[in-house]
C-alpha positions in Angstrom: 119.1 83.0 82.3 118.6 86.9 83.1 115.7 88.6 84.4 115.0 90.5 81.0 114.0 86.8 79.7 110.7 87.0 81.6 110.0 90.3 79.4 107.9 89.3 76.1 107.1 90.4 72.5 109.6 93.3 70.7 111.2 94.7 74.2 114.2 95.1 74.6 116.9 92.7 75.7 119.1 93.1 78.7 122.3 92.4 76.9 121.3 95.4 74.7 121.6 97.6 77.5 124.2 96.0 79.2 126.3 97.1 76.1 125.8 100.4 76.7 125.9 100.2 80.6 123.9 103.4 81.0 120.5 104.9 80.8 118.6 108.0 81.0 115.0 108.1 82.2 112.9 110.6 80.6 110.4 112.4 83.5 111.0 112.8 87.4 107.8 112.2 89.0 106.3 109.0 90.5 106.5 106.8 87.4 110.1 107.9 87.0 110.6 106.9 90.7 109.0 103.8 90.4 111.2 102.6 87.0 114.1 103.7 89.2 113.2 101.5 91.8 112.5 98.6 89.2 116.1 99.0 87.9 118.0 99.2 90.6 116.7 96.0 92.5 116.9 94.4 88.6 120.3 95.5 87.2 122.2 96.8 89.6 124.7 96.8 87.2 123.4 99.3 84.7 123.8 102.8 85.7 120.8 105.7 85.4 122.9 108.5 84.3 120.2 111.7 85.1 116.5 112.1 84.8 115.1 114.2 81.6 112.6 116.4 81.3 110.9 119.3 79.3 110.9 122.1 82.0 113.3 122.0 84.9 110.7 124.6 86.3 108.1 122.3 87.2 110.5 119.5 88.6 113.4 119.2 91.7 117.5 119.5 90.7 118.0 116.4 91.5 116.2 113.1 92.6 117.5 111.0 95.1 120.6 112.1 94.1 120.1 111.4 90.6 120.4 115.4 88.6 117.5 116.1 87.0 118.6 117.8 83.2 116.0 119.8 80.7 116.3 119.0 77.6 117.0 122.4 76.0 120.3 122.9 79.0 122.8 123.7 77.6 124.9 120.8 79.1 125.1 118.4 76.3 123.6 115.4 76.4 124.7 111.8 75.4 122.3 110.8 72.6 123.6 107.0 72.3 122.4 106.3 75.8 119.0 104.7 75.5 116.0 106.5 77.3 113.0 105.1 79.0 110.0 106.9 78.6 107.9 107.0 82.0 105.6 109.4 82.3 101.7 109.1 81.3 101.2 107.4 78.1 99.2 110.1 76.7 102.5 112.2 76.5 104.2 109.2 74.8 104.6 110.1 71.4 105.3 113.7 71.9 108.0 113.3 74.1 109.4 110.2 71.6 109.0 112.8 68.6 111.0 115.1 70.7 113.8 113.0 72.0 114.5 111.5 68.1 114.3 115.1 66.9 117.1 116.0 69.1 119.3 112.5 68.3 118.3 109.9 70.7 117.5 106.5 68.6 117.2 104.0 71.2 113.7 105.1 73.0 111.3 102.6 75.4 108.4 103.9 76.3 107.2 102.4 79.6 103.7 101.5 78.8 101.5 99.1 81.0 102.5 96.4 79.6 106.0 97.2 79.9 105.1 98.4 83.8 103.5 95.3 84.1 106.7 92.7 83.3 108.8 94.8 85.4 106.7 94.8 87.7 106.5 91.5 88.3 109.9 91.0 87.4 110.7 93.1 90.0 108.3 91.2 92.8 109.8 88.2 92.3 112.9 89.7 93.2 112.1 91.2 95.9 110.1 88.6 97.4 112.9 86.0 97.3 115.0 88.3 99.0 112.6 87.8 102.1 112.4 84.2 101.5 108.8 84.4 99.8 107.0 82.6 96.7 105.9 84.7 94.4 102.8 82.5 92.9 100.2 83.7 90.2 97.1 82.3 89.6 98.1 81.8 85.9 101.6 79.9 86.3 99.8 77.5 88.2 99.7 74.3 86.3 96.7 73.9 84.3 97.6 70.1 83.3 96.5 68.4 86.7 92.7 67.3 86.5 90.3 69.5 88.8 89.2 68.0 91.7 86.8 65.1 90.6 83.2 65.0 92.3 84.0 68.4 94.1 81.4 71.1 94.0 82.2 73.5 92.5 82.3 76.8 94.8 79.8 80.0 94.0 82.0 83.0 92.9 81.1 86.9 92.4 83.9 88.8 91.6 81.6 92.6 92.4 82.5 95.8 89.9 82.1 98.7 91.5 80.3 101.5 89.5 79.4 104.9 89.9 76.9 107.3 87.9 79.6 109.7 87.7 82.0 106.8 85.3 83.0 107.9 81.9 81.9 106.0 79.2 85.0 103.2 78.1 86.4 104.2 75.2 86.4 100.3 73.7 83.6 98.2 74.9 84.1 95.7 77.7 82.2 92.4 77.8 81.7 91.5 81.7 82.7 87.8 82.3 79.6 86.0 83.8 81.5 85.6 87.4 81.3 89.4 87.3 78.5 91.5 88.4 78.7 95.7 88.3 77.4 97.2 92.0 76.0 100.6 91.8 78.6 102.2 94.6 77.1 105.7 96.5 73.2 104.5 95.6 71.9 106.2 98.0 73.4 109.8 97.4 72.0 109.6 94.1 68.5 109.2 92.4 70.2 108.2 89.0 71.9 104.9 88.6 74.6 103.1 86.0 73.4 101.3 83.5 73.2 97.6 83.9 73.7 97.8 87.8 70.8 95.1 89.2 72.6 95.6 92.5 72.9 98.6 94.8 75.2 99.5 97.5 72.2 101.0 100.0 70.4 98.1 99.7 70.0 96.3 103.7 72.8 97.1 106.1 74.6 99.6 104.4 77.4 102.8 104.3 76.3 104.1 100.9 76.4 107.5 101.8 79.2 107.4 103.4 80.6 106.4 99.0 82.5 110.0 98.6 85.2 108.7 101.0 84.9 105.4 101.3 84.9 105.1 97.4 84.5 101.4 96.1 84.7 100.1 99.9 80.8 100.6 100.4 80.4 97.8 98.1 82.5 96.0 100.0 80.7 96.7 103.0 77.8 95.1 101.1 79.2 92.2 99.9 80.4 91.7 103.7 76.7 92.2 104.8 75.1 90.5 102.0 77.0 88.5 99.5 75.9 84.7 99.7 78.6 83.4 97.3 81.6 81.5 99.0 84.3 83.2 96.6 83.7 87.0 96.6 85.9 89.6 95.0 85.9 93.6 94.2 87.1 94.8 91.0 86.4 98.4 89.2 84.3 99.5 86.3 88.2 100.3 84.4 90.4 98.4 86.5 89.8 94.2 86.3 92.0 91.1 86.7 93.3 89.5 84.3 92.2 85.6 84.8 92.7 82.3 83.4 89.2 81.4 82.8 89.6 77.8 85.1 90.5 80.4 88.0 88.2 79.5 90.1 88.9 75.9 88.9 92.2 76.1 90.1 91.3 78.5 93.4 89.6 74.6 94.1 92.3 73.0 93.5 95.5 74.0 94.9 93.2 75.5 98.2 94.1 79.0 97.2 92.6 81.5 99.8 93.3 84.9 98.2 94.1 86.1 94.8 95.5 89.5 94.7 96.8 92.1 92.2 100.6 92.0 91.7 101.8 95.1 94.6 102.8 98.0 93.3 106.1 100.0 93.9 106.1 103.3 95.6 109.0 105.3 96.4 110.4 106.3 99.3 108.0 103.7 100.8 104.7 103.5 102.0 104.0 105.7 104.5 106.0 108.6 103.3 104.6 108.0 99.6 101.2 108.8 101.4 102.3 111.3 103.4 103.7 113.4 100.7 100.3 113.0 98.6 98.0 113.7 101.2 96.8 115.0 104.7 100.1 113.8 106.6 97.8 113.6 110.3 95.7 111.1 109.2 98.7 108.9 108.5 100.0 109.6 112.3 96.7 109.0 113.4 96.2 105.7 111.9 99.8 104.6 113.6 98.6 106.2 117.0 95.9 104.1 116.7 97.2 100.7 115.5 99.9 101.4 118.9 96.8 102.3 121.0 94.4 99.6 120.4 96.0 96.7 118.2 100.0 97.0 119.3 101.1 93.6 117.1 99.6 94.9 114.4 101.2 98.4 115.0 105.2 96.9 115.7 104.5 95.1 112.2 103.0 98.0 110.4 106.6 100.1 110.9 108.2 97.3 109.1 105.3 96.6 106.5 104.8 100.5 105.8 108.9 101.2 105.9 108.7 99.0 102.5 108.0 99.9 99.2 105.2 97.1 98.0 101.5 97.4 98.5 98.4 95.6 97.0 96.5 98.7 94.9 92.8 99.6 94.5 91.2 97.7 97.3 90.8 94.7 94.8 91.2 91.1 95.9 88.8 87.8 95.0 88.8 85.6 98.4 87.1 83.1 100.0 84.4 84.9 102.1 85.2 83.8 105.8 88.8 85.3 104.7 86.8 89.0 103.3 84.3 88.9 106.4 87.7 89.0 108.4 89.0 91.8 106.3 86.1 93.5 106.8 86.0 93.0 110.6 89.4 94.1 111.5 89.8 96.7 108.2 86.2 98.9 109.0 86.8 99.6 112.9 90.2 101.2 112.0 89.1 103.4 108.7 85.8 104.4 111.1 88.0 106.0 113.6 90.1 107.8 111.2 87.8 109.1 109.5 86.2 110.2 112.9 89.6 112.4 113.6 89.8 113.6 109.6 86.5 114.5 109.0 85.7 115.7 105.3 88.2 117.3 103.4 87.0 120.6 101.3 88.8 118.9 98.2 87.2 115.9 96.7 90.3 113.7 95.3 92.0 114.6 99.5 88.7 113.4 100.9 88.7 110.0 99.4 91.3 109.3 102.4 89.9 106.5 103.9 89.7 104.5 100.3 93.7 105.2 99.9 94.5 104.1 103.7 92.6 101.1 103.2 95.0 100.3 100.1 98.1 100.1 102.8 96.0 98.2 105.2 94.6 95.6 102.9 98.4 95.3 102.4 99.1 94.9 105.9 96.1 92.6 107.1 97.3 90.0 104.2 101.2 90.3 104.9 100.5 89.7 108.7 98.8 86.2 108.1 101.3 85.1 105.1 102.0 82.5 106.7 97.9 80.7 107.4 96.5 81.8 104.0 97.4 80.5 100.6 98.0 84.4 98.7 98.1 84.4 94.6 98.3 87.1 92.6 97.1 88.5 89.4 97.8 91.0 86.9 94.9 93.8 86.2 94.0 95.7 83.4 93.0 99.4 83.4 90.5 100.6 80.7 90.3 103.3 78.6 
């Protein structure tokens, strides 16, 4: 069996590209990165001939090594090979239009479900490299009986909202475990609709919501939640669960689910240092070597890597959140005491993308005590 037999549905099979050996991938930014990295680990074997793109202008000459061609050059270009598509989906169809106009017939748009099976393709793979199970919450085996006469634990998975959400596109039907938060209450006189709970409610860091982003609900569900299973999703971004998850959470002692990690290119820490304010990076490692030096020795080799666990979003049992919380909000506090607010508004959500890496870090360093699941998510429209 090959790893292409994990992919699903109408995509494409690996001996279909092993035929042709080669492949071009059409953009040269993140998503092209990350499809680069998927490959290589994957199928070593097939070679990425050059990245494509639509104006050589906007994009580097080459990408880790790889030449980076526009499509109008005047170098002529192999329209047999097949192409991946991986840039945003909205540009999907344009750029497919554009490709078969010029000759190219074998065309895969990476969309998130394609993303998502190479993905965890992909962290299977490099999990058994380090000797690590790679277990979701929906392979588990659904045959055995639940635990007879066991009570059943309480479970809140909280979705944080904001009054300045978009309306979805499509409507979304909240499962009952799930219960929107009203996140930055109390910079705000308005409120989402359908939020019974509010961030600024008790002990609190509501206003502190245009940095911390969705972590001032989880402040608040570390001060306040009385379920024993607690979890944080997003208004667009949700797991995707068996519904006996918490069923089987019972069961098989599960501790933690998380969302499958995400690949970043070159790794961690330079993938945030290239996207935002580089000194809060150093300062975060100054401080990990100052006060918490195990956890500092083990960041360089966590952060040197390319997977982390994205969005702040996890469903845990809550002794193992209220010990997230305890280490996680000490560190963020005293960053954010030497970053201070940043004049732009997507740079000053800093402390919401550090806690990203370091809710990656605080669940690698105890792999070994606390049974770790994972789960696809969804993102909405």
């Amino acid at each position: 069996m090959n790893r292409w037999e994990h992919f699903e549905g109408d995509f494409i099979m690996y001996t279909f590209l092993k035929e042709h050996g080669q492949v071009y991938i059409f953009g040269a930014q993140s998503r092209a990165k990350t499809l680069t990295g998927y490959l290589r680990l994957l199928y070593p074997d097939i070679s990425i001939e050059a990245y494509l793109v639509d104006d050589l202008a906007e994009n580097e000459s080459a990408v880790d090594k790889l030449p980076v061609y526009g499509l109008d050059a005047s170098l002529p270009l192999r329209t047999e090979i097949p192409v991946f598509i991986a840039t945003k989906g909205i540009y999907h169809k344009a750029i497919e239009l554009k490709l078969r106009r010029l000759g190219f017939k074998n065309i895969i748009p990476v969309t998130p479900e394609v993303d998502n099976q190479f993905r965890n393709a992909y962290v299977e793979a490099a999990f058994a490299k380090e000797n690590r199970t790679f277990q979701k919450i929906d392979r588990l085996p659904t045959t055995a009986l639940h635990k007879q006469g066991a009570e059943k634990p309480t479970v809140c998975i909280y979705m944080a909202k904001s009054v300045y959400d978009k309306p979805l596109q499509s409507p979304y039907s909240l499962p009952d475990y799930e219960k929107p938060i009203h996140v930055g209450a109390g910079l705000t006189s308005q409120s989402p609709e359908g939020c019974a709970l509010r961030d600024c409610e008790g002990d609190n860091i509501s206003d502190k919501n245009r940095q911390y982003c969705e972590l001032t609900a989880l402040y608040w569900i570390w001060k306040h939640a009385p379920e024993k299973v607690v979890g944080l999703s997003h208004y667009r971004r949700h797991f995707i669960l068996p519904e006996d998850w918490a069923e089987l959470m019972n069961d098989y002692d599960v501790d933690v689910i998380l969302p499958v990690p995400t690949y970043v290119a070159p790794n961690i820490a330079d993938n945030y240092k290239e996207r935002h304010d580089a000194s809060d990076w150093e300062y975060l490692m100054r401080y990990l070597e100052r006060h918490l030096p195990e956890d500092f020795e083990l960041a360089k080799t966590v952060f040197s890597g390319n997977l982390y666990s994205p969005c702040n979003m996890f469903i845990a049992k809550k002794e193992i959140s209220d010990e997230l919380c305890d280490w996680l909000f000490p560190i963020l506090d005293a960053v954010v005491e030497h970053g201070g607010v940043k004049t732009d508004t997507y740079l000053n959500r800093y402390p919401g993308f550090i806690s990203e890496r370091l809710l990656t870090l605080f669940y690698y360093k105890n792999r070994e005590r606390l049974h770790i699941v994972y789960a696809d998510k969804t993102f909405l429209q």
